[in-house]
N, C-alpha and C positions, 0 to 999 in steps of 0.2 A: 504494500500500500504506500502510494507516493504524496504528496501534498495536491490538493485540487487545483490544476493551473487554468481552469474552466477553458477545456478547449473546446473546440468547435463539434458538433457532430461528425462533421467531414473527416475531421484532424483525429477523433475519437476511433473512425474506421479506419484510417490508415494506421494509426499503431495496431487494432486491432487484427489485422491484413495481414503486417508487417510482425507479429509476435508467434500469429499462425503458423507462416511461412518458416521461422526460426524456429522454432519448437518440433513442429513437424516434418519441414524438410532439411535443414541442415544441421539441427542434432545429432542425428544420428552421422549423418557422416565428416564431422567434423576435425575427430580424431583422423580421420582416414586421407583426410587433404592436406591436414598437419605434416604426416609423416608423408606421403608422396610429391606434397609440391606443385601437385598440378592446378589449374587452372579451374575454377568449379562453374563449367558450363551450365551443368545441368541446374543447378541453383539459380543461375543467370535467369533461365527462360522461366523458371517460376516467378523470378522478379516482373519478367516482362511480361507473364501472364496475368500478374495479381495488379498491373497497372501503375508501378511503384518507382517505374525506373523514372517520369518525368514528373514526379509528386512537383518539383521547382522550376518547373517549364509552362510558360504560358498557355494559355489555353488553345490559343489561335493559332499554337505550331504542334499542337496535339500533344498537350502537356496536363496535367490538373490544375495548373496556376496557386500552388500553397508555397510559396517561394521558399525562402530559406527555411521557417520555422518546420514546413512540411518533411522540406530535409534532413532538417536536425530530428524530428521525432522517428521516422522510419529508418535514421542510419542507428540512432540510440538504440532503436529497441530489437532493430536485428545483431548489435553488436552485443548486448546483452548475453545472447549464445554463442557468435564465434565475430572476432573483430578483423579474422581475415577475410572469408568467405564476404564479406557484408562491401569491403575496401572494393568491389568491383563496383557497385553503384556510387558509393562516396565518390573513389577517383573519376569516376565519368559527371561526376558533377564539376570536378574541378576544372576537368579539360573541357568542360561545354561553357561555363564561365566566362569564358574572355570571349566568345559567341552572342552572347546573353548582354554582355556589358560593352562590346563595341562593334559587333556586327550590324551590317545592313539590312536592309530587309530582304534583300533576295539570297543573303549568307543562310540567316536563320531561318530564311521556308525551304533551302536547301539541305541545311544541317541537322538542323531541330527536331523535327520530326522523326526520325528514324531512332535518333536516341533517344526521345519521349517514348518511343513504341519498344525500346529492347534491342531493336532490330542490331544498329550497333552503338559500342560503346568508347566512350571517348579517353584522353589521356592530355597530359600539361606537361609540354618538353621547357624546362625553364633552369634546373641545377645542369652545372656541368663539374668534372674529375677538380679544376680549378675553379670554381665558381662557387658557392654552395650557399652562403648566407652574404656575398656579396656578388651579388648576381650581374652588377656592373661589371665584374671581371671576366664575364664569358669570351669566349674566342668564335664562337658559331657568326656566322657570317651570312647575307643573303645579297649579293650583288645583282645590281638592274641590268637587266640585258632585253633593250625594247621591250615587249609588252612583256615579258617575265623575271622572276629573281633567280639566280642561282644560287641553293643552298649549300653550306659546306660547312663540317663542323661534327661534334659529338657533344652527346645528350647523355647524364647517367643518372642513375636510380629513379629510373620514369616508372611511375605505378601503373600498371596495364599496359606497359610495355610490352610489344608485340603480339598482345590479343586483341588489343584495340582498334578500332577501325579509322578512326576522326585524330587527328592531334594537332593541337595548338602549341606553335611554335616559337622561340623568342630566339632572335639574329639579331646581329651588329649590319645594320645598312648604312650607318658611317660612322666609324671607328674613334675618328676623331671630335666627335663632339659628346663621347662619354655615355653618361646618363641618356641624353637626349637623341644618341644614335640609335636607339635599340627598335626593334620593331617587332611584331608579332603576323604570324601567319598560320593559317590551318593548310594541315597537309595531310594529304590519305594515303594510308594502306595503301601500297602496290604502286606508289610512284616511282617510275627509274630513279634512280641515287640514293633510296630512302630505305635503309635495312637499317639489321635488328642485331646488336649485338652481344655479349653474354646478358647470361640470364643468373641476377643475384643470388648467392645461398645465404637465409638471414634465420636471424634468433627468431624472431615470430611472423604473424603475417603471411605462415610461407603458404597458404593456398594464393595468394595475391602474387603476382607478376610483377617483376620488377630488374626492367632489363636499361641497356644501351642502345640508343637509337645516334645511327649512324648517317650522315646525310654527305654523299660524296656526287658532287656535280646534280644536286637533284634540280629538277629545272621546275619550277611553279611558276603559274602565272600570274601576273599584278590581282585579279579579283581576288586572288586569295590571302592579300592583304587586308586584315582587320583595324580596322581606322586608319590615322593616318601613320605615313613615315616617319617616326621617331619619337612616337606614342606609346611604343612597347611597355614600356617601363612603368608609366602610368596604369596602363592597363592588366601588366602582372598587379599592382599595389592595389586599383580596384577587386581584383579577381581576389587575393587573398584576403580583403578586407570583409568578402562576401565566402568566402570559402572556409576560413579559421574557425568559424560555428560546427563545420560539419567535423573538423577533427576532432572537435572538444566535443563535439556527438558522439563520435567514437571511442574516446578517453569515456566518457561516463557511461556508456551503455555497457564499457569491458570494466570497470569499477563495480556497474551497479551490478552485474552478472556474476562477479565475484562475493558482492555482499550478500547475494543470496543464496548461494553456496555455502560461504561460511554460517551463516544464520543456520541453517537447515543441518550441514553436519554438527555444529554447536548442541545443537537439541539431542542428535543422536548419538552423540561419540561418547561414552560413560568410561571414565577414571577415577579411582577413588569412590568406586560404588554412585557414583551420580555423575549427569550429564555434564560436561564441561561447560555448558551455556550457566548452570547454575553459580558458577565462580566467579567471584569480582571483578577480577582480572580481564576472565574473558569480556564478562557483558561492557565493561568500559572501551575494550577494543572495536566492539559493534557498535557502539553507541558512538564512538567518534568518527566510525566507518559511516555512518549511517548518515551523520551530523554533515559529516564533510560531501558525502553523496549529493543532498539535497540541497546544501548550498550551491552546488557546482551545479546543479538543474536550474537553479531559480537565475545563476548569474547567465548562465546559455540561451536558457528560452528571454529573458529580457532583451539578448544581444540580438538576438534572433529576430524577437517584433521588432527592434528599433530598427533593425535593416529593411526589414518587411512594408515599415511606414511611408519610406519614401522620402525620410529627411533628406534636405541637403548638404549636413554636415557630414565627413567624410567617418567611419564609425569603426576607423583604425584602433584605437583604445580598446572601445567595448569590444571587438574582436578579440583582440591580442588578448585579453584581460580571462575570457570566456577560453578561450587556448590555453596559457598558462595555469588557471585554475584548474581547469578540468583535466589537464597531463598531469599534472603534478600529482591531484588526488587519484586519480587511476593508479600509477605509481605506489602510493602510501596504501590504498585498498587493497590492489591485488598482492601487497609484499605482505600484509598483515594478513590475508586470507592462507596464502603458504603458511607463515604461523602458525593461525588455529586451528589448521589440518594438520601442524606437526608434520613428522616422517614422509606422513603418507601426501601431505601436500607437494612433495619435492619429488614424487612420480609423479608418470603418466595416467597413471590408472585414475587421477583425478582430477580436473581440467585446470586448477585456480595456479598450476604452472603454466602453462599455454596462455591462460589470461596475463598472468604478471610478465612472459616474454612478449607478449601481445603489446600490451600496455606501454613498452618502454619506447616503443616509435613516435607514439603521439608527442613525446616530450621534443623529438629530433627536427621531422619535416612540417613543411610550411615554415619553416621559422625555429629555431630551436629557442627554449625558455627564456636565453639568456636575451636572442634576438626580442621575441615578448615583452620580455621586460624595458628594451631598448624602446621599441616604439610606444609603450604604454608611457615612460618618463617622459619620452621626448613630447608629446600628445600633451602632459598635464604641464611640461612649461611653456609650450606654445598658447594655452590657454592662460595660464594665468599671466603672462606677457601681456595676450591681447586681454587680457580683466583693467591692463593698471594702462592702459592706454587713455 
């Protein structure tokens, strides 16, 4: 039982939908993608049958129209049972994103739609081997050549790497002016010069893809430019300010799946002739698990509506703020869940390892903590600057 955020009927089906789908279909096979690694197609198409892949896609490109908060509740509550498995809808919201926030109208009746439908799914080329949290430092390249650019360059740790179909891309279109040279482009699946390079092996997440994409001589043409030349940069900063909810959706959905884990084995695990829930000890550890769970909902879903409203204030803070909360507490829940489970928390045989390997990404991409924190400071002096104007 969570705190009443009086959602919608709508919003009420979609977790609904989305709790089904986790319970029923990827339960069970969760353990089984962990250890393989592979790609969980088949979970895929139940997303796109239960209608969940464009909960944050307009309507009129054959989306639901529940914008971010939509997103944030159906990534929450599918990550609740497995936080890789679920990273296939999350990352294709990231990579439709800069779609959503700078495309045209004839990009998004082209784009949109098919990723509203399942059909396929997208990806956000933007870290590189040298670039990581200063994303100014890329070397990927797209030079104009008449009516096309010439890509060239590598991409790493792209989530839906080389399963994806769609991917939003960020090049240097002139080098020399920094910041202000970068630009962004969507590029598909199957274009000459555009492959896929290794495929990461990682502590968690490993049903989720996460490879190198490679762009040598690839040749796109100017439509596939998303706003203008040397907007990129901007349009990464929009995209993660609208993006950052859904990781901290997935930091609390792998916290709150752990909390209820631990609650459940607390009741039944008896030492000392009685159930370990009954000791001080432990109840204080759920009670802070609990405590901290629900603050982390209330600070996400506020960041969520604020997006959702339409202000014109950029909601860089409330993001980042909603990010670093909600990593952090995933972190602290799922390490104190291994805890309460003891021994047997540090196998396989019980998931709230998987969830604490799971959990420790959310602290890293989009931005790692530290980076969070950076934008959250720099946000609250720019504001009080402009207060004493």
């Amino acid at each position: 039982m969570v705190m009443d955020y009086f959602l919608s009927e709508e919003e009420k089906m979609m977790v609904e939908t989305a709790r089904t789908i986790a319970i029923e279909k990827m339960k069970p096979v969760r353990e089984h993608y962990d250890e393989t690694e592979e790609f969980p197609w088949d979970i895929v198409k139940e997303f796109a049958q239960a209608d969940l892949c464009g909960v944050y896609i307009p309507e009129e490109y054959g989306g639901f129209g529940k914008g971010i908060m939509g997103l944030v509740l159906v990534v929450e509550e599918l990550c609740k049972v497995d936080g890789g498995i679920s990273l296939s809808l999350a990352a294709t919201a990231l990579g439709t994103l800069p779609i959503l926030v700078a495309g045209n109208e004839a990009q998004k009746k082209k784009y949109l739609p098919d990723i509203a439908s399942g059909k396929k799914l997208a990806a956000f080329g933007l870290t590189e081997a040298g670039a990581g949290s200063d994303a100014t430092g890329m070397s990927t390249t797209a030079v104009k050549d008449g009516d096309y650019y010439i890509l060239n360059g590598t991409k790493c740790f792209i989530t839906n790497g080389g399963d994806a179909e769609t991917y939003t891309i960020f090049a240097k279109t002139n080098p020399s002016r920094g910041a202000r040279g970068i630009s962004c482009f969507i590029v598909e699946k199957g274009t000459p010069g555009f492959e896929f390079g290794k495929k990461e092996k990682k502590m968690g997440i490993r049903a989720s893809s996460t490879r190198e994409l490679i762009f040598n001589n690839c040749k796109i043409h100017k439509d596939q430019l998303l706003g203008k030349e040397g907007h990129g940069l901007m349009i990464a900063q929009a995209t993660l300010d609208n993006s950052r909810p859904g990781v901290a959706a997935q930091a609390l959905g792998i916290a709150a799946g752990a909390l209820d884990e631990a609650v459940e084995y607390a009741r039944k695990r008896v030492q000392f002739g009685q159930a370990i829930s009954s000791f001080q000890g432990i109840q204080h550890m759920l009670a802070e698990m609990a405590t901290e769970v629900e603050a982390a909902r209330a600070l996400l879903y506020a960041s969520a509506r604020m997006i959702d409203s339409g202000t014109d204030k950029r909601t860089s803070k409330e993001s980042a703020m909603a990010k670093l909360y909600c990593s952090e507490v995933a972190m602290k829940v799922t390490t104190n869940a291994v805890q309460i489970f003891g021994g047997y928390g540090y196998t396989r045989e019980y998931p709230v390892e998987k969830m604490m390997r799971d959990a420790k990404i959310t602290t890293l991409y989009e931005g790692t903590s530290q980076i969070q924190k950076n934008e959250i400071a720099l946000n609250l002096i720019k504001e009080s600057a402009a207060k004493g104007k």
